[in-house]
C-alpha positions in Angstrom: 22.6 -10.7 -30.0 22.3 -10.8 -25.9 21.9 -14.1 -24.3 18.2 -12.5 -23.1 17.6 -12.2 -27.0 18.8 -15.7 -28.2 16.7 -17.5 -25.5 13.6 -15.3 -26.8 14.4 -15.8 -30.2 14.5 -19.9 -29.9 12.1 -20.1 -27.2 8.8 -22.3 -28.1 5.9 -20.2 -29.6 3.9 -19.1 -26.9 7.0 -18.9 -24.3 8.7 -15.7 -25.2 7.4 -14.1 -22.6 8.3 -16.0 -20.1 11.8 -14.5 -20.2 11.1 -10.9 -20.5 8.9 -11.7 -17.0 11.4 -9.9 -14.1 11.8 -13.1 -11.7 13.4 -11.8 -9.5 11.1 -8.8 -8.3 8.6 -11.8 -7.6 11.6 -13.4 -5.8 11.6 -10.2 -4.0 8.5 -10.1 -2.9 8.4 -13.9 -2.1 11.4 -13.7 0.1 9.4 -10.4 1.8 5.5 -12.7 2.4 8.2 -15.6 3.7 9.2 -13.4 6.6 5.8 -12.3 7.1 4.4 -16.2 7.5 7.6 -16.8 9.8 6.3 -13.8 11.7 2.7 -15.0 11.9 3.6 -18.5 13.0 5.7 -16.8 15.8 3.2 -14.4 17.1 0.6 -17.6 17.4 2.9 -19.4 19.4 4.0 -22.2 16.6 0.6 -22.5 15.4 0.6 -22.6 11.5 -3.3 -23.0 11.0 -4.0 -19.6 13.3 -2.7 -16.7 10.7 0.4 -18.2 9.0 -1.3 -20.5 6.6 -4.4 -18.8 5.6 -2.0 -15.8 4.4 0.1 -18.4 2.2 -3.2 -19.3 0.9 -3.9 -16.0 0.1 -0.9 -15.2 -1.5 -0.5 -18.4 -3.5 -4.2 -17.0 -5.0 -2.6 -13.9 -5.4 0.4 -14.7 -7.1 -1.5 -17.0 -9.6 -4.0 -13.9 -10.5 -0.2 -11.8 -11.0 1.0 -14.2 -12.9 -2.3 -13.9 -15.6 -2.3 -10.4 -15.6 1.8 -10.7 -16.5 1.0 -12.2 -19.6 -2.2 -10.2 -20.4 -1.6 -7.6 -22.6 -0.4 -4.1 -21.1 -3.3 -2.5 -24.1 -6.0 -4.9 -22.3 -5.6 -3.4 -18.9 -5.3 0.2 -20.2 -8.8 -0.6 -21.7 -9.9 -1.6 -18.6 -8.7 0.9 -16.6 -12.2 3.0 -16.7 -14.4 0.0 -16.3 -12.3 -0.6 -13.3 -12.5 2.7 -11.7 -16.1 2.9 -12.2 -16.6 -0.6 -10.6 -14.5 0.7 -7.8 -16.1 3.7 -6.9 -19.5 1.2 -6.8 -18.0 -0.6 -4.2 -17.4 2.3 -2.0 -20.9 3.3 -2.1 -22.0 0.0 -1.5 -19.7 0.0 1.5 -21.1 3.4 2.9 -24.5 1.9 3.0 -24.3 -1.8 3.2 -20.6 -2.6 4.3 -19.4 -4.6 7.4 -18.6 -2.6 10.2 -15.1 -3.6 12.9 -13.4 -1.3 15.6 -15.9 1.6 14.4 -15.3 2.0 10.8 -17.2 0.9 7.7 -14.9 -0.7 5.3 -15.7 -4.1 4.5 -17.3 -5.9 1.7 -18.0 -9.8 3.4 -18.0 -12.2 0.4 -17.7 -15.3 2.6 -14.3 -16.4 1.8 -12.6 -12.8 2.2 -13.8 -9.5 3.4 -12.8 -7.1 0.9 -11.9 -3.4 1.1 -12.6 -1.5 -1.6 -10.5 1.5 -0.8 -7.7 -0.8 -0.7 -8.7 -1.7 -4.5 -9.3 2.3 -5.4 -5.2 2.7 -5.2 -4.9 0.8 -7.9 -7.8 1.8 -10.0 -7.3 5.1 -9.5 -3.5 5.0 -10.6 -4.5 3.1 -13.8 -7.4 5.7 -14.8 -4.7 8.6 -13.9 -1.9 6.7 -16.3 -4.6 6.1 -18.9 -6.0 10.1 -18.7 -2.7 11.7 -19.1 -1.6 8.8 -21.8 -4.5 10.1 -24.1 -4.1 13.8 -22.9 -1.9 16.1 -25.3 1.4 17.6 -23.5 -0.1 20.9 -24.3 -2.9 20.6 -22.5 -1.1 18.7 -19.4 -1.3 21.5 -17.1 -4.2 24.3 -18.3 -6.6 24.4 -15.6 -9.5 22.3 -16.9 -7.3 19.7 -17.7 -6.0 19.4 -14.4 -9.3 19.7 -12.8 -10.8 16.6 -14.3 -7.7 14.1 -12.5 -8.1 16.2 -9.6 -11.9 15.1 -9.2 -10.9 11.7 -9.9 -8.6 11.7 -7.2 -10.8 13.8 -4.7 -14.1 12.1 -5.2 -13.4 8.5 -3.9 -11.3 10.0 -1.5 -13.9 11.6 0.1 -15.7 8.3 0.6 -12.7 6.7 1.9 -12.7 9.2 4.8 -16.4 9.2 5.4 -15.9 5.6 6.1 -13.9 7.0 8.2 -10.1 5.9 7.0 -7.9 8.5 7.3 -4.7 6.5 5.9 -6.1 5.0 2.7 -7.7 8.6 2.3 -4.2 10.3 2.6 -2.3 7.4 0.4 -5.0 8.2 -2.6 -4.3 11.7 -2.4 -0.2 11.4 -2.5 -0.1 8.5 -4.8 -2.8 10.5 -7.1 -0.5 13.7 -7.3 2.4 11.2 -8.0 1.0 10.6 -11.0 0.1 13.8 -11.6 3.8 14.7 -11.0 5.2 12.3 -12.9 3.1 13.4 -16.2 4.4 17.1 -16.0 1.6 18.7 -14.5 3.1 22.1 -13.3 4.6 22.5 -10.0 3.1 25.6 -8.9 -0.2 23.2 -8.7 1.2 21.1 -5.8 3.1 24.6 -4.3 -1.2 25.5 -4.1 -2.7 22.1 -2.8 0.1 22.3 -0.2 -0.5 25.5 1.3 -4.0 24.9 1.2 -3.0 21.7 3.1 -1.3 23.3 5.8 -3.9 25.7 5.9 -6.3 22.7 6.0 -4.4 21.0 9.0 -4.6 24.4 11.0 -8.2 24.5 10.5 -8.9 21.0 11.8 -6.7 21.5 14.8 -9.0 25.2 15.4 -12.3 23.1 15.0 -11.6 20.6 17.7 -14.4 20.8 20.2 -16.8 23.0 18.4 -20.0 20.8 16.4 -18.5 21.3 12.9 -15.0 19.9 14.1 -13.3 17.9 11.4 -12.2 14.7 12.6 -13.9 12.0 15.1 -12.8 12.2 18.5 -10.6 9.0 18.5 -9.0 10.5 16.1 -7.6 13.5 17.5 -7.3 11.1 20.3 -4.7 9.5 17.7 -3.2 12.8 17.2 -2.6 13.7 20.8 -1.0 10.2 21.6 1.4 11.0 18.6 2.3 13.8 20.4 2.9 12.2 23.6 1.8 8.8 24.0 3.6 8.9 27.7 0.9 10.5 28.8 -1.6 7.8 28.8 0.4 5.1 28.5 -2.4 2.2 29.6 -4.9 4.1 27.4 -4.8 6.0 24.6 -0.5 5.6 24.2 -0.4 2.3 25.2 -0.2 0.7 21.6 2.6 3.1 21.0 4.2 2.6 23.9 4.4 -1.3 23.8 5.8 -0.7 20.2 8.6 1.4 21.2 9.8 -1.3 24.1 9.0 -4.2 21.7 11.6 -2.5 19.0 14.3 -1.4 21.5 14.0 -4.7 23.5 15.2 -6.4 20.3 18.7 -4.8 20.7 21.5 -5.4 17.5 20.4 -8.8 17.2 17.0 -9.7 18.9 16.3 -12.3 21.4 15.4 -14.9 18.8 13.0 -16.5 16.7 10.1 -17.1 18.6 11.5 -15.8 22.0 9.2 -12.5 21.7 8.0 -11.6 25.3 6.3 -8.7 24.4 4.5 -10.4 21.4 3.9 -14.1 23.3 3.0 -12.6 26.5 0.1 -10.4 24.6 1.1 -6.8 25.8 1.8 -6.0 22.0 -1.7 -5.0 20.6 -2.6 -6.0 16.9 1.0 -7.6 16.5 -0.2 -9.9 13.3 -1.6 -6.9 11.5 -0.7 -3.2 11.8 2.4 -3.7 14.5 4.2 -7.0 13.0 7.5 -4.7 12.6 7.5 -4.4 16.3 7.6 -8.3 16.5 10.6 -8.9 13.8 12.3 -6.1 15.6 12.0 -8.0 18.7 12.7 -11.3 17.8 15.4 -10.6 15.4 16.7 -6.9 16.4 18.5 -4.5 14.1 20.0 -7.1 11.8 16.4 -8.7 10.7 14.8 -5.3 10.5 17.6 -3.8 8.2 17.3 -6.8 6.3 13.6 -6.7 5.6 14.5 -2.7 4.9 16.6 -4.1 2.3 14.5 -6.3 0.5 11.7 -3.3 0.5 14.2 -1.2 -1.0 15.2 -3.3 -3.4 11.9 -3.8 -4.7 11.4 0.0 -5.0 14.3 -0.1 -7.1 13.2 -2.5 -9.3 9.9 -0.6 -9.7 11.8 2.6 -10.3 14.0 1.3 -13.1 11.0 -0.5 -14.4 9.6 3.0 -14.9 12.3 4.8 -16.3 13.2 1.9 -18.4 9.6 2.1 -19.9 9.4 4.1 -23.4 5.3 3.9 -22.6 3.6 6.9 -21.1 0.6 4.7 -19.2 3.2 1.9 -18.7 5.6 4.4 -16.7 3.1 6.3 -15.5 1.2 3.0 -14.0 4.7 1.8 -12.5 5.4 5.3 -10.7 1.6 5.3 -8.9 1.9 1.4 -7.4 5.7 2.3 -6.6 4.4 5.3 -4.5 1.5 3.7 -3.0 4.2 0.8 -2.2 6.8 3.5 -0.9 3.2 5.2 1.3 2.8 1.7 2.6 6.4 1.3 4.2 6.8 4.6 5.2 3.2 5.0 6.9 3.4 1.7 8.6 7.4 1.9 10.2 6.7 5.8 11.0 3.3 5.0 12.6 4.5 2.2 14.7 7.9 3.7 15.9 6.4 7.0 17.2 6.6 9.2 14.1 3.0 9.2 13.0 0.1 8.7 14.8 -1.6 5.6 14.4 -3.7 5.5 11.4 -3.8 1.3 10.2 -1.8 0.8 7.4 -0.4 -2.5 7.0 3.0 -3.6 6.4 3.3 -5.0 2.6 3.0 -8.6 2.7 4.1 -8.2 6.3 0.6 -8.1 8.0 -2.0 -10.5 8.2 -5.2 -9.3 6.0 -6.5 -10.5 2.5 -7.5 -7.3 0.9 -3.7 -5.6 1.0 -2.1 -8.7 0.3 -4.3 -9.7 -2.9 -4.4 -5.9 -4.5 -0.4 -5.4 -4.0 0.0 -8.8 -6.1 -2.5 -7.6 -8.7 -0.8 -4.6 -8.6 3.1 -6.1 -8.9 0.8 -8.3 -12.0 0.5 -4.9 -13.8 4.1 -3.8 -13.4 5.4 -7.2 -14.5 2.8 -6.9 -17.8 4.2 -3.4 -18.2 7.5 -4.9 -18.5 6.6 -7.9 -20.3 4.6 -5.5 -23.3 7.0 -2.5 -23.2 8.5 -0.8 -26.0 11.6 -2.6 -26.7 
């Protein structure tokens, strides 16, 4: 018997589960939101009460709703999963009519005490009605046509919304963390060899349609896409974010030029430095030594999520891990690319990094699931 077992096995009634719970990937993620408030406090020049405390708030909210959806069921949550899309994909429409509108996109839900996001919700909604489809679909049928058409819809359907609102990075991290899951439950590869021609197709044709009236995009955001390409050549314009970023990260050298000490964060020439560009700030203030540390701790938890879903003898269980661990792994890896030069600027936050409510509360709900996953699994 391991030491794991013989605590479970003379553990109180009730408290059994409290040790299959994996503490330390909420450690993990503690140690992650810590930086974040030390971040916040900084860029608000020691104030506590401007953007550091309300996002402790928020997580301490968000960490109590993890921890009761840990200890609900895993079966519970699969039942859910359609009611949850359905009540999802509500909320976007209610957005596209009636939402709250900032810096020229319709995204917001105000319910007084947070403005939600919706499309922030749909990742995980949509990963859980994915896990739950192929759970209940026969191997066989995993990748005939029909059967792949119906996820596919799921997937494409709310994603449309999402860009009409217009959101081009919540739009493109539904679509990659959708064929994830898609992926992951055997669908045949010569499906994604298709949707990726098609793709680059796709990405030819919006380039070709710039300037004509049925051009793809909004203007700002091929705007976006020509200061990716060279943001030196408006640098007080259109590059300027970019541009600020790049001296902000280089500034900080090996080790930074210390907590708080942030000239291109405290003087104000770093735009949205709480939110989408907070990297650039621990870069700054803390160099290459804080922001291969905070690499560290993000890779750490991907590795937890990773064994968690190979580890899991559950087909929605595993499946459910591998979707939040890719829209987790879409979150880093938009976010550091867009904000070091490699992507163009699309505003995805840094994972309990950035100062916002909607990311912050649906990644805990989301790290609740995986927990419950690994709390209920097949032993």
């Amino acid at each position: 018997m391991s030491f794991l077992e013989y605590r479970v096995k003379f553990a109180p009634a009730g408290f059994q589960k409290v040790f299959y719970v994996n503490w330390g990937l909420y450690l993990l993620i503690t140690a992650t939101a810590a930086i974040g408030w030390l971040m916040l406090y900084s860029i608000a020049g020691g104030n506590i009460d401007t953007w550091a405390r309300p996002q402790m708030e928020r997580f301490g909210v968000g960490m109590v709703l993890a921890l009761i959806i840990t200890f609900t069921p895993i079966w519970f949550w699969r039942s859910m999963s359609g009611a949850g899309y359905i009540a999802t994909f509500i909320l976007l429409l209610f957005v596209q009519f009636f939402g709250e509108v900032g810096m020229g996109a319709q995204r917001w839900i105000d319910l007084g005490f947070i403005r939600l996001q919706p499309s922030e919700l749909m990742k995980v909604t949509l990963v859980m009605m994915l896990a739950t489809y192929y759970d209940w679909l026969d191997d066989k049928k995993v990748s005939r046509p029909l059967w792949v058409l119906i996820p596919v819809l799921l997937i494409i359907v709310p994603t449309a919304l999402v860009i009409l609102q217009p959101n081009l990075g919540t739009s493109v991290m539904l679509l990659v963390a959708g064929a994830a899951v898609m992926f992951a439950a055997g669908v045949s590869l010569w499906y994604f060899i298709v949707v990726i021609a098609i793709g680059v197709a796709a990405v030819a044709g919006v380039f070709l349609a710039r300037g004509t009236p049925w051009q793809f995009l909004h203007d700002y955001q091929y705007k976006r896409i020509d200061t990716f390409l060279d943001p030196s050549a408006d640098p007080l314009g259109a590059g300027y974010n970019i541009m600020q970023a790049k001296i902000a990260l280089g500034s900080g050298g090996w080790t930074g030029k210390g907590f708080m000490q942030g000239t291109q964060s405290r003087l104000n020439f770093l735009p949205e430095k709480h939110t989408d560009f907070i990297f650039t700030t621990l870069g700054e203030e803390f160099g290459f030594v804080g922001a291969i540390s905070l690499l560290t701790l993000y890779g750490l938890i991907l590795l937890f999520l990773i064994w968690a879903a190979v580890q899991n003898k559950d087909r929605f269980s595993a499946l459910l891990i591998v979707g939040i661990a890719a829209n987790f792994f879409l979150y880093l890896a938009v976010n550091l690319a867009m904000v070091m030069g490699l992507a163009p600027v699309v505003g995805v936050p840094l994972p309990f990094l950035s100062y916002g409510g909607s990311a912050t509360l649906v990644l805990l709900l989301a790290f609740g699931l995986v927990q419950s996953a690994i709390v209920h699994r097949l032993r």
